[in-house]
TILOLO-357903 format. One record per residue: x, y, z of N, C-alpha, C in turn. Coordinates in steps of 0.1 Angstrom, whole numbers, m for minus. Last residue first. Layout:
N
+-------+-------+-------+-------+-------+-------+-------+-------+-------+
:   n.u :   n.v :   n.w :  ca.u :  ca.v :  ca.w :   c.u :   c.v :   c.w :
+-------+-------+-------+-------+-------+-------+-------+-------+-------+
:     X :     Y :     Z :     X :     Y :     Z :     X :     Y :     Z :
...
+-------+-------+-------+-------+-------+-------+-------+-------+-------+
//
This chain:
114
+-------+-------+-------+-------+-------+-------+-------+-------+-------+
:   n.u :   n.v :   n.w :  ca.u :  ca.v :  ca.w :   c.u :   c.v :   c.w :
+-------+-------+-------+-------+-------+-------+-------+-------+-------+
:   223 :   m26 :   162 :   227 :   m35 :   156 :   243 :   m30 :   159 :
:   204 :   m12 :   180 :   207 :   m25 :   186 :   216 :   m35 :   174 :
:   203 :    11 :   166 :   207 :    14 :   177 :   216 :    m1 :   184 :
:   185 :     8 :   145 :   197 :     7 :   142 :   208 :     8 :   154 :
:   157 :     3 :   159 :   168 :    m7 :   155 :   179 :    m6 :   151 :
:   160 :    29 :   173 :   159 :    15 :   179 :   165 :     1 :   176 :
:   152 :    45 :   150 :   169 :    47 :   160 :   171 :    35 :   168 :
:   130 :    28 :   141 :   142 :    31 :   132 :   151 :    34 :   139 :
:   115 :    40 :   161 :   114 :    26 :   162 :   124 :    24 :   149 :
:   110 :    72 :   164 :   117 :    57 :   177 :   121 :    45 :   172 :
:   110 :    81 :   139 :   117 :    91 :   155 :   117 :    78 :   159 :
:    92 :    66 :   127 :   106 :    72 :   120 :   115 :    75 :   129 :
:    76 :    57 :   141 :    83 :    49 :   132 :    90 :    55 :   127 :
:    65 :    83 :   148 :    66 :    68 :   157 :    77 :    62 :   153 :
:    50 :    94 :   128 :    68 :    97 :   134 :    72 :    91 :   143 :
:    31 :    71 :   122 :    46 :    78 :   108 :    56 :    82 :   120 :
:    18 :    80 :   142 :    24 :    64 :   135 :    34 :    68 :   127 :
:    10 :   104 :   136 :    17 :   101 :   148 :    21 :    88 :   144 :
:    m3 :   106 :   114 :    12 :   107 :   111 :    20 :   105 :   128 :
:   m27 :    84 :   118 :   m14 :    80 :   104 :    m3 :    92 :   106 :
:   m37 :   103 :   135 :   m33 :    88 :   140 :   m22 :    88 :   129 :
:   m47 :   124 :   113 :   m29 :   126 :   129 :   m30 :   118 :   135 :
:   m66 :   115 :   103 :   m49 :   121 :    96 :   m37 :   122 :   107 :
:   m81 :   114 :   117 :   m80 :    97 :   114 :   m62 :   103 :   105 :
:   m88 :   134 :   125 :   m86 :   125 :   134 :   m80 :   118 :   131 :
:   m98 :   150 :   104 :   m88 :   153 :   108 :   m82 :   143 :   118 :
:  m118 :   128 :    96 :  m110 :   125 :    89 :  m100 :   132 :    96 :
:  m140 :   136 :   119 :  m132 :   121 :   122 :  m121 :   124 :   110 :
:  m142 :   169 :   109 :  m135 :   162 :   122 :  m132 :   147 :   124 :
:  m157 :   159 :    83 :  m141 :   165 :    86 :  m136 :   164 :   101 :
:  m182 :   149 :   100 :  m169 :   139 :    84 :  m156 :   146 :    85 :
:  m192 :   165 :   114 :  m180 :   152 :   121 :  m171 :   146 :   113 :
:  m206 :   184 :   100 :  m194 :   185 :   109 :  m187 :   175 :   113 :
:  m226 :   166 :    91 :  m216 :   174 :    82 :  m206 :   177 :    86 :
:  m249 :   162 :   103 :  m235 :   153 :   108 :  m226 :   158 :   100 :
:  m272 :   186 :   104 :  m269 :   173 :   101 :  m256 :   168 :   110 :
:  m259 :   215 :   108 :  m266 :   208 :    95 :  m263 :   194 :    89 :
:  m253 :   222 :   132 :  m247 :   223 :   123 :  m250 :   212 :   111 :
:  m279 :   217 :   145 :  m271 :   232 :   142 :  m262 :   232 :   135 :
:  m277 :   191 :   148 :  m288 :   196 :   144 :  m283 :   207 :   133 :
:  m261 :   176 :   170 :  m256 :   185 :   160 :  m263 :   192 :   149 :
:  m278 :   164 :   184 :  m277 :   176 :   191 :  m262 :   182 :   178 :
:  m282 :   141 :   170 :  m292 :   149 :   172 :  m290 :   160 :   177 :
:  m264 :   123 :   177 :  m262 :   132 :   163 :  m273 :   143 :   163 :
:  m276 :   112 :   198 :  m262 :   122 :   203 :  m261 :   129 :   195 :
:  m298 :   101 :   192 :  m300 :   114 :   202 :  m288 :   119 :   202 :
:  m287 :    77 :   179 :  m290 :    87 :   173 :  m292 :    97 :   180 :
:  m269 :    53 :   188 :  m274 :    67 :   195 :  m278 :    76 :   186 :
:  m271 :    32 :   173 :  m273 :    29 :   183 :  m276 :    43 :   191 :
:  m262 :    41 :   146 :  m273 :    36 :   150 :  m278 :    35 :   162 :
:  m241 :    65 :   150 :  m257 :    68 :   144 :  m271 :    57 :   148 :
:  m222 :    46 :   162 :  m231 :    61 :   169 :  m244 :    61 :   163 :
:  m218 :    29 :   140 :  m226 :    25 :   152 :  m230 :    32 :   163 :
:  m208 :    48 :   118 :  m223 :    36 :   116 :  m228 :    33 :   132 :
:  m189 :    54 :   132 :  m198 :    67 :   128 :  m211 :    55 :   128 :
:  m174 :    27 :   135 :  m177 :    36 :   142 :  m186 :    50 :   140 :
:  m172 :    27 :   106 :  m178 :    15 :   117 :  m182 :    21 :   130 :
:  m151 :    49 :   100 :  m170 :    43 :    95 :  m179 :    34 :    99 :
:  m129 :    44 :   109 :  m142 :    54 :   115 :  m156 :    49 :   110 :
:  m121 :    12 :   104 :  m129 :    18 :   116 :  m133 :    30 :   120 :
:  m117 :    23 :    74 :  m127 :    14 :    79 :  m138 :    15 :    96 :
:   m99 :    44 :    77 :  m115 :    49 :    78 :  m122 :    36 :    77 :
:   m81 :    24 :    92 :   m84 :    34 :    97 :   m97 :    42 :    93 :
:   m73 :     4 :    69 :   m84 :     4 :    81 :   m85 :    11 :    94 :
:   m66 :    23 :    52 :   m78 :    15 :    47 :   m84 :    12 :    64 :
:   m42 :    30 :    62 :   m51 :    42 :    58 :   m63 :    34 :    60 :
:   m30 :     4 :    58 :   m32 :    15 :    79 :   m42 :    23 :    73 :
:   m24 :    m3 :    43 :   m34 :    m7 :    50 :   m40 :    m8 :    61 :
:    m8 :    17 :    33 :   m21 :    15 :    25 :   m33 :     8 :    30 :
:    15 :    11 :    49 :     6 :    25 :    50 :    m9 :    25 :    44 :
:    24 :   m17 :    37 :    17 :    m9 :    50 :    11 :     0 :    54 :
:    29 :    m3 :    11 :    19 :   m15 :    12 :     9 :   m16 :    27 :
:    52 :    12 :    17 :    35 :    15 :     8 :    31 :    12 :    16 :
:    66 :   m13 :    26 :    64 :     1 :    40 :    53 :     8 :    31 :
:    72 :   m30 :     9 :    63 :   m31 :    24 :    59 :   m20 :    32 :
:    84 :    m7 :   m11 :    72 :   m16 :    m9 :    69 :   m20 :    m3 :
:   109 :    m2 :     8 :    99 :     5 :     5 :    86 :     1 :    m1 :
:   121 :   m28 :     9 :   112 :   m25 :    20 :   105 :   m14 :    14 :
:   126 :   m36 :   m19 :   113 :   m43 :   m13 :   109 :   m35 :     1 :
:   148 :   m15 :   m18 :   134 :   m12 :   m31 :   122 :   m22 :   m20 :
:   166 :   m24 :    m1 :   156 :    m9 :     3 :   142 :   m11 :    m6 :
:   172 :   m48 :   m14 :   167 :   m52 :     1 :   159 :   m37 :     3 :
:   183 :   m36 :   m37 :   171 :   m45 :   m37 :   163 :   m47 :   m26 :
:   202 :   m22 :   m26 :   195 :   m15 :   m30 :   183 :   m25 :   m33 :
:   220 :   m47 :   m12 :   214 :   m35 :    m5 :   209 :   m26 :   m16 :
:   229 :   m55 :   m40 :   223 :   m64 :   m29 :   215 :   m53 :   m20 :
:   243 :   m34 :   m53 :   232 :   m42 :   m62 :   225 :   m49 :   m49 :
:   267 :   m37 :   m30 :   256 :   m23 :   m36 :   242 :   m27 :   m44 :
:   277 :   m58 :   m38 :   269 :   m58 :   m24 :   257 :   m46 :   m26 :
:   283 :   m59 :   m62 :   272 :   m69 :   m59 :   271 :   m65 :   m44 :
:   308 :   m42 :   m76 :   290 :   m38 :   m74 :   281 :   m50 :   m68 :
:   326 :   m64 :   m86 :   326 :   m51 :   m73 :   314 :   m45 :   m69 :
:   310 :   m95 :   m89 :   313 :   m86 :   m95 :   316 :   m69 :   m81 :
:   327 :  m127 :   m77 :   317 :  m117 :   m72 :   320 :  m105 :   m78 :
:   346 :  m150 :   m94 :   345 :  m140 :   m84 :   331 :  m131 :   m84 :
:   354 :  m187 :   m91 :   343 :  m173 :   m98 :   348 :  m159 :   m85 :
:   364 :  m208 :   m78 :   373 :  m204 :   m90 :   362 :  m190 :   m96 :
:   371 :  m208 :   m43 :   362 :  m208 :   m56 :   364 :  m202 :   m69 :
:   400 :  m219 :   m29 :   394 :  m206 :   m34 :   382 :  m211 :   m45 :
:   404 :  m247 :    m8 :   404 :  m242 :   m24 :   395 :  m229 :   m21 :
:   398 :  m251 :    19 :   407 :  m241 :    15 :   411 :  m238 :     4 :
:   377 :  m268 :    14 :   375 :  m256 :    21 :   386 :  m246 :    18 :
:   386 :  m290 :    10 :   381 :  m285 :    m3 :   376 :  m271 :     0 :
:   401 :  m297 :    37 :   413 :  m298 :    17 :   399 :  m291 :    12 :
:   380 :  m302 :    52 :   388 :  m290 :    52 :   400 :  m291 :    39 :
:   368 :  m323 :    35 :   360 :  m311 :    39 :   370 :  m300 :    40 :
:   392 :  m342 :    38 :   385 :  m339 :    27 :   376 :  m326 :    27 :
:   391 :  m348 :    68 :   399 :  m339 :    64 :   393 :  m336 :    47 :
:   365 :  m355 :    72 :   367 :  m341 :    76 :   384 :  m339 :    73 :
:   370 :  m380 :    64 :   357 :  m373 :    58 :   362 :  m360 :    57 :
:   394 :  m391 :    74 :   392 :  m389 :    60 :   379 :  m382 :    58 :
:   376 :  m393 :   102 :   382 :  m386 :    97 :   387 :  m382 :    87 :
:   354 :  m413 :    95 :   348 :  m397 :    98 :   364 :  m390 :    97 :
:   370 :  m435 :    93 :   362 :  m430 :    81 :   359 :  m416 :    83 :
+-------+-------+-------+-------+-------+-------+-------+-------+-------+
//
């Protein structure tokens, strides 16, 4: 019985499928596969940005609270005024050292291994 099976299997294996695949369908296929990664890759960045000033502002919140004497010695420069642009320069060259992370190593990497 299992043989009549498998020959049946291989007789309907060697029929051609009577449709063909339009010339553009791989092209149409890999341009869909780039459009969603570039949407994960937004989508990513958007939630690297997000919790990146999440964590400076968690972090600014828990200097201030817990040490205020340290903010205190920026007096001179009027308040904490100075640190909002210094954590944001901070928090700009984590997001592009990530960026050229991912562009320079981890992209040659994988195309490296395929």
């Amino acid at each position: 019985m299992t043989k009549r099976i498998e020959q049946l299997i291989d007789e309907a294996l060697r029929i051609e499928p009577s449709f063909q695949l339009r010339k553009d369908f791989k092209d149409r296929v890999v341009q869909a596969i780039r459009k969603k990664e570039k949407a994960s890759q937004r989508k990513l960045y958007m939630w690297m940005a997000l919790g990146t000033l999440i964590i400076m502002g968690f972090g600014y919140g828990v200097i201030s609270y817990f040490l205020p004497s340290m903010l205190e010695s920026f007096k001179g420069f009027r308040g904490s005024s100075q640190i909002v642009p210094l954590a944001v320069l901070i928090g700009i060259i984590t997001i592009v050292i990530q960026y050229l992370d991912k562009r320079l190593v981890k992209d040659k990497m994988l195309t490296s291994n395929m």
